[in-house]
C-alpha positions as CSV (number, residue, x, y, z in Angstrom):
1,X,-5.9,-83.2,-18.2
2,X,-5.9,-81.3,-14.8
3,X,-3.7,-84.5,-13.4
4,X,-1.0,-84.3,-15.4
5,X,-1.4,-80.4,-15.5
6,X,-0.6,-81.0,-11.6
7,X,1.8,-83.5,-12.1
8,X,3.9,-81.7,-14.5
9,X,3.8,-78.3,-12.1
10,X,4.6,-80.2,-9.7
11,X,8.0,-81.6,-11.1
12,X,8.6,-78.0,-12.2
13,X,8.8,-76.6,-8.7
14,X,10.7,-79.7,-7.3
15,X,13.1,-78.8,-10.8
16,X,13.3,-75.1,-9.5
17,X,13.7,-75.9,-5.6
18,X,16.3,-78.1,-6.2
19,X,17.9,-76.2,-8.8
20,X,18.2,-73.4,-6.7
21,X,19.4,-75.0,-3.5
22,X,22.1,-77.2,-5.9
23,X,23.1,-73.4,-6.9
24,X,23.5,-71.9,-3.9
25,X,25.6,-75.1,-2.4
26,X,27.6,-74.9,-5.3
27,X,27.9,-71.6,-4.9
28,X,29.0,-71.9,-1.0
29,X,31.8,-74.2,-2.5
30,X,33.0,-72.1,-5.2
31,X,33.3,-69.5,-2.2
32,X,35.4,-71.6,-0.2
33,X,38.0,-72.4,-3.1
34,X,41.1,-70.7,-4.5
35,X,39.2,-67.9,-6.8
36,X,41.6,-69.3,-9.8
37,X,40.3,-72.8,-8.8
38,X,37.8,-73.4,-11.7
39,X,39.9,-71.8,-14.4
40,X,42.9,-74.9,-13.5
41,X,39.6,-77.2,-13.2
42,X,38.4,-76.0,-16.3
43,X,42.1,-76.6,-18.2
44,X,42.4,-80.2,-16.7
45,X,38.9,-81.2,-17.9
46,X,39.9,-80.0,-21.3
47,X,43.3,-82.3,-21.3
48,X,40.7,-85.2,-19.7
49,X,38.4,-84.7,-22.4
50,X,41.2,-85.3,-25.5
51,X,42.0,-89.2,-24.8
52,X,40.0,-89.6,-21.3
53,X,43.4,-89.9,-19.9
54,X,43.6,-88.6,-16.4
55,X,47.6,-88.8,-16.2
56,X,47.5,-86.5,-19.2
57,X,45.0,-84.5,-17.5
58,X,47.2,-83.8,-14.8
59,X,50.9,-83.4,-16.6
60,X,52.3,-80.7,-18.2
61,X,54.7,-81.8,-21.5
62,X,57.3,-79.6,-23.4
63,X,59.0,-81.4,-26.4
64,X,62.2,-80.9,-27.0
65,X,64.2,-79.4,-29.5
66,X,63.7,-82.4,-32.5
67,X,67.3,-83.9,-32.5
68,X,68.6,-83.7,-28.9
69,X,69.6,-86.4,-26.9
70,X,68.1,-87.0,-23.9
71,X,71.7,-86.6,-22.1
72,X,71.7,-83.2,-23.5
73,X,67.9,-82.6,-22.0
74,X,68.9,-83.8,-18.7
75,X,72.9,-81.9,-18.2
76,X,70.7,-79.0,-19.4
77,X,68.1,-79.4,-16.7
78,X,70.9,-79.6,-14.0
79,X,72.9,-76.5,-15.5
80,X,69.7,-74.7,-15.8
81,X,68.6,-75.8,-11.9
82,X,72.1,-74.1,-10.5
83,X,71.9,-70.8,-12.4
84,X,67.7,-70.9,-11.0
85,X,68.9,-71.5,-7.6
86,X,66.8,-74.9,-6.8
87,X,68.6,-77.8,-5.8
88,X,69.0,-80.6,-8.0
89,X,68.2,-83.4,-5.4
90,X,68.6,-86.9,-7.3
91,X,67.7,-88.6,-11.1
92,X,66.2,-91.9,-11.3
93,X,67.5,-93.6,-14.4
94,X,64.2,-95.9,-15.2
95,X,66.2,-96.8,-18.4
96,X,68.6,-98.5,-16.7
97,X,65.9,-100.2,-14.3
98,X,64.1,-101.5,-16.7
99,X,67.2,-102.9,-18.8
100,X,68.2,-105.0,-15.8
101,X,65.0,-106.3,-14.8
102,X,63.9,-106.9,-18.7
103,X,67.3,-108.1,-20.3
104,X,66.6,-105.8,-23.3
105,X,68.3,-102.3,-24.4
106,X,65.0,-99.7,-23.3
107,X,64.0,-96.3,-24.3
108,X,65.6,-93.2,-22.5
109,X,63.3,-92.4,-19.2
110,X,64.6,-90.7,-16.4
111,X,63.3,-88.5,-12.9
112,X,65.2,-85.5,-12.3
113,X,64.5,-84.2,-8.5
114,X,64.5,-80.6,-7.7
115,X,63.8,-79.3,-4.4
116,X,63.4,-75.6,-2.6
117,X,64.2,-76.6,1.2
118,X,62.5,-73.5,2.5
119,X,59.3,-74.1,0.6
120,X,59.4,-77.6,0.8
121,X,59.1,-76.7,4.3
122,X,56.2,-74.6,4.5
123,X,54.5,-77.4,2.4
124,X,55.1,-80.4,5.1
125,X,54.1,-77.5,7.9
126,X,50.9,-76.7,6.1
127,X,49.5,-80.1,5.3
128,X,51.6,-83.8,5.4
129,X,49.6,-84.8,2.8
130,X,51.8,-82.6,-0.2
131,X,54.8,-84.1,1.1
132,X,53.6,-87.6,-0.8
133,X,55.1,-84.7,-4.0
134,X,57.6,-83.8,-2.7
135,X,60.6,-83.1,-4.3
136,X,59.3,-81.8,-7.7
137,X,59.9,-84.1,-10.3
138,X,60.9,-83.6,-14.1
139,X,61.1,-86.6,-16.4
140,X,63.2,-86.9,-19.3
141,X,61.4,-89.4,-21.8
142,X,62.4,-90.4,-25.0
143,X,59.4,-91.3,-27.2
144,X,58.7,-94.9,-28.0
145,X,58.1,-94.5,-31.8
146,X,60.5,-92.1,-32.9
147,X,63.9,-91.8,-31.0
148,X,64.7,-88.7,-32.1
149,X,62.0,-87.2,-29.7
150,X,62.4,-86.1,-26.7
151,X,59.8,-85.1,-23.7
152,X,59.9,-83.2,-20.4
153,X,57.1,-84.0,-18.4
154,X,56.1,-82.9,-14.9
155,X,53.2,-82.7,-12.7
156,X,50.5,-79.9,-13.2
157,X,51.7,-77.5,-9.5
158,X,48.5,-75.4,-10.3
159,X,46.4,-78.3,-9.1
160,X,48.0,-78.2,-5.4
161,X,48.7,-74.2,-6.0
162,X,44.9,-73.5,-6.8
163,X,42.8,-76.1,-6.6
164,X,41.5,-76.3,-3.7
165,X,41.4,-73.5,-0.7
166,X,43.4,-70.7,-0.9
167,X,47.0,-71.3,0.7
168,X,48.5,-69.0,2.6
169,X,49.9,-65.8,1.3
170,X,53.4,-66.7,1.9
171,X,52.8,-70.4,0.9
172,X,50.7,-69.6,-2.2
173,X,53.8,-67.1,-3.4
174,X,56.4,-68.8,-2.6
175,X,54.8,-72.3,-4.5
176,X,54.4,-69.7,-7.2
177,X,57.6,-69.1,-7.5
178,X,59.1,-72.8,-7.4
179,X,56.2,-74.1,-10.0
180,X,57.9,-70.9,-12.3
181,X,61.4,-72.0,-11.8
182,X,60.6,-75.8,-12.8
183,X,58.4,-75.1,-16.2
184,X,61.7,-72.2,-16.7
185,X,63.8,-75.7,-16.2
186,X,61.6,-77.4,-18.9
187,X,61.2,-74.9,-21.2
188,X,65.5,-74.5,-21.2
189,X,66.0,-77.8,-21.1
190,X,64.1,-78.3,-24.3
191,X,66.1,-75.8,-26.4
192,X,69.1,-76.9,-24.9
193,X,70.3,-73.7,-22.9
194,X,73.1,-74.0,-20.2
């Protein structure tokens, strides 16, 4: 009995030692990051943990107004971009991509590009790395099983805005700002506002 008495104390104190150095490192980390870090880590686990999707985990969606056409979505978008003061930079028309290459009509999916020069800027300055995201992106996709659908999709900005070190004060504002304009685009867009 003494043996596994001693055993089993131990285990405890290796539990507790390591327990309390795994605290403090995680601690250290927690430290070093963006203080909203874990809430946007905490918000993309919960998307993870609906369909164990990590592209959902990572998008933000707005459905459209039941009815419009994805036309509509997107002349909205670039009305809605010139009255924000962001450039409208390019669309992808997927659609028509995929239409050639498959030799079948296909569902409405397009990439609207939006850019801020002068933030896009301090981005490429601060680390190359973020210009792999660069411009922002919007998609315009119509839903596969019912037409009438539409869906504005873009990337989750809080992830390069908080999720890791804090950014500059300038940067961190001014990413802010652009992330605010684009989900003002989306949310527009899907009511159909010019």
């Amino acid at each position: 009995m003494p043996i596994i008495r001693n055993i089993l104390a131990t285990i405890g104190l290796a539990t507790v030692i390591i327990g309390g150095v795994g605290y403090y490192k995680v601690h250290d980390i927690l430290n070093f990051l963006d203080p909203e870090a874990v809430r946007v880590y905490q918000k993309v686990g919960i998307r993870f943990l609906q369909n164990f999707d990590p592209g959902a985990a990572i998008v933000e969606v707005v459905p459209a107004k039941k009815g419009m056409k994805p036309e509509e979505v997107v002349d909205s978008l670039k009305s809605l971009a010139v009255q924000r003061n962001i450039l409208f930079v390019g669309e992808s028309p997927f659609y028509k991509q995929a239409q050639a290459v498959l030799g079948k009509p296909y569902r409405f999916v397009s990439f609207l590009s939006f850019c801020d020069v002068r933030v896009g800027v301090q981005m490429a300055d601060y680390n190359r790395a973020y210009t792999a995201f660069m411009p922002c992106r919007i998609a315009v996709v119509q839903d596969k099983d019912d037409p009438e659908q539409v869906y504005l999709t873009m990337m989750d900005l809080d992830m390069f805005i908080f999720g890791g070190k804090t950014l500059p004060p300038e940067l961190k504002a001014n990413a802010i700002k652009v992330r605010d304009t684009l989900r003002a685009l989306m949310e527009g867009a899907a009511q159909g506002q010019f």
